[in-house]
N, C-alpha and C positions, 0 to 999 in steps of 0.2 A: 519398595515394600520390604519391609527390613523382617526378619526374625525374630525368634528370641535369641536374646544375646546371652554370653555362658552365664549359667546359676550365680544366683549372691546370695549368701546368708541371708533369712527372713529376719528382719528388724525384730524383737524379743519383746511381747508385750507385758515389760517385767513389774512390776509395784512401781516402779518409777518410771514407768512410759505411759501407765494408765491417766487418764483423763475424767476428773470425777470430781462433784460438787456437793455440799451437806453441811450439817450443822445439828447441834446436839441442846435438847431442853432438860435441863433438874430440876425435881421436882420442890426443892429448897434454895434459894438463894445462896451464896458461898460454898455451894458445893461444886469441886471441879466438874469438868465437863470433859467427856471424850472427846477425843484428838486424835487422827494420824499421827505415825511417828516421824512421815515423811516430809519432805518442806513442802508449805502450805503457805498458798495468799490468805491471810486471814481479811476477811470484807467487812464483819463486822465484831464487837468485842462481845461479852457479857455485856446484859444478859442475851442470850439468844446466839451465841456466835453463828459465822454462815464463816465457810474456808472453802477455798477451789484449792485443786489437787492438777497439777501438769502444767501444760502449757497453754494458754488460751490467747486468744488474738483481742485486742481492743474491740474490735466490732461485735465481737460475741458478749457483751457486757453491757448492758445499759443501767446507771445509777441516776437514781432522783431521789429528793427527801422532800420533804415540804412539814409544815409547822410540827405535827406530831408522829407522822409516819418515814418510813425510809422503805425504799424498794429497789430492789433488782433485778432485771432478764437477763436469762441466760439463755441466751442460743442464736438462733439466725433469724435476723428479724428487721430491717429499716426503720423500726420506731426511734425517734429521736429522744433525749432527754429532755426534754419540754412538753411531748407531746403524752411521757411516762407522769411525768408532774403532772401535770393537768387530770389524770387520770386519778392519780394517788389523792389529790386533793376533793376531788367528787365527794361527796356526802356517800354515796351507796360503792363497797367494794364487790356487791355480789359475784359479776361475771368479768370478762375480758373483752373489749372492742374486738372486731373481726381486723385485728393486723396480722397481715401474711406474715410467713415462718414458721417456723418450730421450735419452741422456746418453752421457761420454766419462768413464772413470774414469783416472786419471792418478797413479803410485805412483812414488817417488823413495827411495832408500836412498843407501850412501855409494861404490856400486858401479856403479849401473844408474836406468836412468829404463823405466820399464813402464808399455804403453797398454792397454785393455782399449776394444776398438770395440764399437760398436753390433749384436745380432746380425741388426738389418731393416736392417743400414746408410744408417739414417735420417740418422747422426751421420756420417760418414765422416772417414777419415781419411787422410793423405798420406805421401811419405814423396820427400827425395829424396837420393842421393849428391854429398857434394862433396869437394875435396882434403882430407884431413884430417877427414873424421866425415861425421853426418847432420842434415840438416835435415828437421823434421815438423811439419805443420802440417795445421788443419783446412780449408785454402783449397790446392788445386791449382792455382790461376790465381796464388796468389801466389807457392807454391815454384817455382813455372816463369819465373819474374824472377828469378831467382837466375841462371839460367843463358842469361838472354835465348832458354826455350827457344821453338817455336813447337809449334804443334797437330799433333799425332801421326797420323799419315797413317793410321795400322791402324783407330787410333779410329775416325778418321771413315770410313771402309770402311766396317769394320761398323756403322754407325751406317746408313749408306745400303742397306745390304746388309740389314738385319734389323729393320724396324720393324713394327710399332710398339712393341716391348717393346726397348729401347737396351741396348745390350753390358755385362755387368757381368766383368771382370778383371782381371788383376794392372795391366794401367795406369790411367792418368789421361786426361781428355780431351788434356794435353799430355805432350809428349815429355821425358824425362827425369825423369818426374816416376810414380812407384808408388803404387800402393793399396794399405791395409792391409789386407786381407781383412775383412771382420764377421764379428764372433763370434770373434775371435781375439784373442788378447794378444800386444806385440809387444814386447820386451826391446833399448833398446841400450845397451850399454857400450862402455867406450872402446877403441880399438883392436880393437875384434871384427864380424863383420857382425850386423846387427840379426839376431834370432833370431825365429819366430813360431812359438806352439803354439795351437793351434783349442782354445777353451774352451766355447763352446755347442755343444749337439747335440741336434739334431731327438725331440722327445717321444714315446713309445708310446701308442697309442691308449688309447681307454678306452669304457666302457658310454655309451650318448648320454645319458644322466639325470646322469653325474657329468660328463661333457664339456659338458653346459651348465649346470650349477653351476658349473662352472669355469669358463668362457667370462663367464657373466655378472660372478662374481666381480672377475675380471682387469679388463674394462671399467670397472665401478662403480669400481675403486682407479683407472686410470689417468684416468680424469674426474676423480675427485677430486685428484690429484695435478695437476690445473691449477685447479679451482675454491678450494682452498684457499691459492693461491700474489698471487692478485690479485684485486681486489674486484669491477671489470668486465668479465664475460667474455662473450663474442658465441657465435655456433652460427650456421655456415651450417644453414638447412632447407629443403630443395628439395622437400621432400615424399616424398623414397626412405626406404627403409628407415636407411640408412646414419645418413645426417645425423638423421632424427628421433630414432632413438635416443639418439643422444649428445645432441641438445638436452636432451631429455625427462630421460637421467639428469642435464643437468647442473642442472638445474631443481628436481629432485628434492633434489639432493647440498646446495647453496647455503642460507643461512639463510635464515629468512620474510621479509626486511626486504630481502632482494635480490632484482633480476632477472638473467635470462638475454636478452637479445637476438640474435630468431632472424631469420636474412635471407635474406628470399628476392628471389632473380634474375628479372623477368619480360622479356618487350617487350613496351613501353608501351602498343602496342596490344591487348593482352590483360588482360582483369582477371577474369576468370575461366575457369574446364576446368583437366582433367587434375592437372600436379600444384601448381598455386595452388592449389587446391581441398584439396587431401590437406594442404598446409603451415597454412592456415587452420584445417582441419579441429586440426591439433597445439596449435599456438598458442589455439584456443578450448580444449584441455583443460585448462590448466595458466596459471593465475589468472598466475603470474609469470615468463610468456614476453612480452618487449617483440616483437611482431611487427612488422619495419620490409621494406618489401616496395618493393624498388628498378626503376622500373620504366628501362629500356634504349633508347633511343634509337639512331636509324640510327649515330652517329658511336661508339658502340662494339658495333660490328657485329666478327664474327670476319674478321682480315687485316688489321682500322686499329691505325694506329702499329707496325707492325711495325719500320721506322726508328729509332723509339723502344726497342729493347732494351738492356737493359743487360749489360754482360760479368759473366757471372758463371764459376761452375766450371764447367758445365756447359749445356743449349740446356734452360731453362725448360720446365716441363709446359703452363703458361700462355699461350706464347708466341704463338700464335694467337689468344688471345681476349685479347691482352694489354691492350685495352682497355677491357674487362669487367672486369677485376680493378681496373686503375686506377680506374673509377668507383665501386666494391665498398668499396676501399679506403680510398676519402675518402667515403664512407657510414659506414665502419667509426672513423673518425679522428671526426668531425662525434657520433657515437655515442656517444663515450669508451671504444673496447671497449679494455681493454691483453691480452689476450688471447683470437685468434679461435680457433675448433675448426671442424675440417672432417673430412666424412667419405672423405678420400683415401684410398687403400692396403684398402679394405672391398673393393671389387668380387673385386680381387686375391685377398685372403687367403680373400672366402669362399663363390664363384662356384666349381663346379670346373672347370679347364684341361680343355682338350678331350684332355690325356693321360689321364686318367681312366679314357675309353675301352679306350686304350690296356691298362692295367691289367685292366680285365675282361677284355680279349681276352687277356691273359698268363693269368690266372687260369681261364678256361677256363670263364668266366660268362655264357653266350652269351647267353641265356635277357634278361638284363639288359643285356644289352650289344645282343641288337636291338631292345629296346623304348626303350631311350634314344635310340639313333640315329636308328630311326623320329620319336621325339617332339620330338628339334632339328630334325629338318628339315621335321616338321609345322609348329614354330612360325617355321619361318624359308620357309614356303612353296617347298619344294624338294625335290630326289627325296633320297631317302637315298642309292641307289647311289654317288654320289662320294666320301661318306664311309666306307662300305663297302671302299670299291677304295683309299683311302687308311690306311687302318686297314693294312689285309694287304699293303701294297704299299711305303709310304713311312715313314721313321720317324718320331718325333713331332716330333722338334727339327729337322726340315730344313724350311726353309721355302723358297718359289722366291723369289728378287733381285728387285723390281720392275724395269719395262721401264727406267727412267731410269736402272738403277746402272751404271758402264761396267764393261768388262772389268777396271779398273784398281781401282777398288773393290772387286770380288768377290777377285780376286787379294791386296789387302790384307789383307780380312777373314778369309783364309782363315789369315793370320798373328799375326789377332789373338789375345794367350796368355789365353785365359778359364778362368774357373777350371772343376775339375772340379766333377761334382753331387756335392750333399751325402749320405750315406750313411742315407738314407730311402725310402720306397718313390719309387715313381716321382711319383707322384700328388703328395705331401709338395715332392720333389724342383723340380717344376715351378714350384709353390705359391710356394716358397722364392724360387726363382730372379725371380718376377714379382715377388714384396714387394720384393726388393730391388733390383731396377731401379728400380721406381717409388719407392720409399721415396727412395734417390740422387737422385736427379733433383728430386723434391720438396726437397729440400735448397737449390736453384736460386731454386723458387719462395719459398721460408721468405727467403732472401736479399735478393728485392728484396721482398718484403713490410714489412722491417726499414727498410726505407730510406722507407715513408710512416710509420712508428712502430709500425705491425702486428704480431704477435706471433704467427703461424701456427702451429698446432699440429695434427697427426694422431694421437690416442690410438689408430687401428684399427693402427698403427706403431712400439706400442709392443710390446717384446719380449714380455713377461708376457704380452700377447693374442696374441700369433701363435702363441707356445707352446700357449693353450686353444686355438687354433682347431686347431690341427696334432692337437690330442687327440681328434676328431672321427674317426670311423670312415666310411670311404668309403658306405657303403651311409647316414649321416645327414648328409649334404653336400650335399644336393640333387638337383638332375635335373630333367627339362623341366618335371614336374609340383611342383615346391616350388621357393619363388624362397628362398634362403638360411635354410633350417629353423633353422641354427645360432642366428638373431637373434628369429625367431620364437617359438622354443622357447623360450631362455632370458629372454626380456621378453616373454610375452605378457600380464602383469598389468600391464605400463605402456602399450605401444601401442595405439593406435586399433584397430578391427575395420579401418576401411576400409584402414589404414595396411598392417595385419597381412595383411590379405588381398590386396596387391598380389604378381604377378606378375611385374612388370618396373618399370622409369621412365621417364618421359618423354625422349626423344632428343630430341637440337640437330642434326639433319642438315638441316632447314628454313635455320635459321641461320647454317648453314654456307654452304650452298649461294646465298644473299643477298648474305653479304660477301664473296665470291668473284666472285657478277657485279658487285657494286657494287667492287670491286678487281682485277680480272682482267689489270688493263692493267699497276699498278704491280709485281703478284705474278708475271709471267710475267717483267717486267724483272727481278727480283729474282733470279729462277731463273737469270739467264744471267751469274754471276755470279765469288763464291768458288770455289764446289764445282766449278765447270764451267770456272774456269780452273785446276784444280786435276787436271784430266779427273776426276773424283769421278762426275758425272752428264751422262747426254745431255740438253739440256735440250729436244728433240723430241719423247719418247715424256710426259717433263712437262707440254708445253702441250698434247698432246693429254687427257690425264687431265685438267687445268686447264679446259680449255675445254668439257670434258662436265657435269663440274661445275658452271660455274658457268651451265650451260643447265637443271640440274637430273636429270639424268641419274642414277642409283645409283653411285655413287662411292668409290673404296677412300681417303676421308676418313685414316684410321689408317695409310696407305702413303705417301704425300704428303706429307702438313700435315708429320709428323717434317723431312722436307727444308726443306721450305720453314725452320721454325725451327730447323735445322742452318744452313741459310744466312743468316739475319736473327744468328744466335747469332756464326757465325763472323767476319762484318764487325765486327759487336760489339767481338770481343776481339779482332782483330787492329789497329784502331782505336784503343782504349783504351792510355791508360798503362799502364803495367807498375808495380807495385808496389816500392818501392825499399829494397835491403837495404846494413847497411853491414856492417862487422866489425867486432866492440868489445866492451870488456867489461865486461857489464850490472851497474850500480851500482846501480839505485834500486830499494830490494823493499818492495812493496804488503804492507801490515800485513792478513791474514786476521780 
């Protein structure tokens, strides 16, 4: 059980290590078109050009034309070139087949360039206005150098205003710069405003015996849809349910002659309890699980290098423990993994939101609705009443501003233009809404994980599964007495009893609470910073939260930390170079 081994510079996630895809409409024919100034695979010429930016693997690219269209995927995904033809040639382009992955589908005629987003907006995508047409691209930090714009005040409002789940709406973290909604296709042509029509829509439930058929199904295909793309593939296992399953199917999916390497997270002072124990327990099941079990040392304690951040789109999910990943990561490189699987975006999609409640109390399920509320505040050692008096009093989407947002933040967020909910039950609606915060966001982390060679992947993020999960009937979604039946039910012939019968997972609030006093001094400087010369945050009612914490106090960890890594994120990118564009027009087209 090896350590960290001595410090190595973080790889620099510099203009030229970023990994990003787009393409630019004018609204005149011969008029150049914006360009990176970087070298670029150009995929397609005028009109319309489409260029990738970095390194990309063959398997992340699927190309088909057929008589008048041409199209491209980008991202992770086993659809063959044949089976993309077949598609493109269809009389109706409305929607996308449910193929596992997480991908950008991209369609070109002699009229129009058409994007199809992601529907967990895993993939995200951008969009921005300029003299003369549009620029789109999958990097919002780099279409925001087009206009030297800066960071969009509303953003970061509600960003400070609304944690721990981050704002998802029509803009970008920066200004001038739009989001293409997920789940939507977005059409431009020349001389017209980009057009967008909503192609995904939220599933109908179904019987729990077909909803975990399907659930499992979904899974099994989107594991395989990265086991069969690359020879070495990794699996965080922390011993939850999340992560074991996906090791275990991807264990299962891979030929005899291969392994899976499963990793688990300790400090080094532990080598056994809780969920080391439950991880071991997986890895002895299954003869061709490489169990590599990293043990953590003080110097990546949660709060070190935060200095260390790199500018991405967005404030990394990471960004607190950015030093745990860094050590992870050159685990994972020292490993050979070319593609890691994690169980991110699981809690989300299949924990249910505390709307839920809400739901029975609409339905007039009382009966159900106060045994549940009894049974969370059993398990959280607390009276029900508060919940009670919140139910009938407040609505579910209003949350109160932590003490540290100023008036001038809450005033922003209150302009932030977010989108409306999706037209599904509420419960659904909630569901939706959290995958795809986290899902975005993770996009951040997938970013600099590319820059140690890593290859980050979330299957619980892929569409096809969020779909099965959404087919789940409220009454089989759990409750205080079932920890996520959904995964239980559909794989209890693969997992462990002991795995199967967990409850909950082991929490990092110990962790937390450590690297905060061992960093209290650097992190309270931190606070008094961007956000705060920005009036964003008081940074008084901060150091008081800060300083209870890092005495070990019970602490709103999920209200906090987001600032803290709003502010570590925003020195980041105000710091950073800006990506440089020229105007010209694009000669050199990469042979598919």
């Amino acid at each position: 059980m090896v350590g960290c081994r001595p410090r190595q510079l973080r790889p620099s996630l510099t203009e030229d290590a970023m990994r990003w895809f787009g393409g630019c409409v004018t609204s005149t024919p011969g008029v150049p078109s914006y360009v990176p100034e970087q070298d670029v695979s150009l995929v397609w010429e005028d009109p319309f050009p489409l260029w990738m930016v970095g390194e990309w693997s063959p398997d992340e690219i699927v190309f088909a034309r057929s008589r008048s269209r041409e199209a491209v995927l980008v991202g992770v995904c086993s659809l063959t070139r044949g089976e993309l033809v077949k598609w493109l040639d269809s009389a109706c382009l409305g929607g996308l087949p449910p193929w596992p992955g997480i991908y950008t589908v991209v369609v070109r005629d002699a009229c129009s360039i058409t994007v199809w987003t992601d529907p967990t907006h895993a993939a995200p995508l951008y969009y921005t206005n300029i003299e003369g047409g549009v620029v789109w691209a999958s990097s919002s930090r780099a279409l925001a150098a087009i206009h030297g714009s800066g960071l969009d005040l509303n953003w970061l409002g509600a960003m400070v205003c609304e944690p721990p789940i981050p704002p998802s709406g029509q803009r970008s973290a920066f200004a001038d710069v739009d989001c293409i909604p997920p789940g939507y296709r977005m059409m431009f042509t020349r001389g017209k405003k980009p057009m967008a029509q909503q192609w995904w829509f939220a599933p109908n439930a179904v019987s729990s015996s077909e909803a975990a058929t399907g659930f499992r199904w979904s899974l099994e295909k989107s594991v395989l849809a990265r086991t069969t793309t690359v020879e070495r593939i990794s699996c965080d296992l922390s011993g939850g349910l999340d992560s074991t399953t996906l090791c275990l199917l991807a264990a299962g999916l891979i030929e005899v002659d291969r392994r899976v390497t499963g990793l688990t997270v300790r400090p080094a002072s532990t080598d056994s309890g809780g969920d080391l124990d439950h991880a071991r327990t997986v890895a002895f099941y299954r003869h061709n699980i490489r169990h590599s079990i990293l043990g953590l040392t003080g110097e990546a304690l949660p709060y070190s290098e935060l200095e260390e951040i790199p500018p991405c789109d967005e404030p990394a999910p990471s960004t607190i423990t950015t030093a745990r990943h860094r050590v992870a990561y050159e685990r994972l490189v020292d490993e050979g993994s070319q593609r890691h699987l994690t169980g991110d975006g699981g809690d989300a999609l299949l924990i249910p939101p505390s709307a839920y409640l809400y739901e029975l109390a609409h339905r007039a399920r009382f009966v159900r609705l106060a045994r549940d509320v009894h049974g969370w505040a059993k398990l959280a050692d607390a009276s029900p009443w508060p919940r009670v008096r919140e139910l009938f009093v407040t609505a579910p989407d209003k949350r109160a501003s932590p003490p540290w947002a100023s008036n001038r933040a809450q005033e922003l967020a209150l302009d932030y233009p977010a989108w409306g909910a999706p037209d599904t039950s509420m419960t659904n609606a909630y569901v939706i809404s959290d995958v795809r915060s986290i899902a975005r966001t993770a996009n951040a982390d997938t970013q600099i994980a590319h820059s140690f060679g890593i290859h980050l992947d979330a299957p619980f993020m892929d569409r096809t599964v969020m779909d099965a999960a959404l087919r789940f009937r409220l009454n089989d979604r759990g409750s205080p007495w079932q920890y996520k039946p959904q995964i239980t039910d559909a794989f209890s012939d693969i997992l462990p009893r002991n795995v199967r019968q967990r409850h909950t997972k082991g929490g990092t609030d110990v962790d937390h609470h450590h690297g905060l006093r061992a960093h209290l001094g650097p992190v309270k400087s931190l606070m008094d910073g961007w956000l705060a010369g920005h009036s964003l945050i008081q940074p008084s009612p901060m150091y008081t939260a800060l300083d209870r914490a890092a005495i070990g106090l019970p602490s709103p960890f999920g209200e906090f930390e987001p600032a803290i890594a709003l502010e570590a994120w925003a020195r980041a990118v105000t710091a950073a170079l800006p990506v440089k564009w020229t105007r010209a027009f694009p000669a050199h087209k990469a042979t598919p």
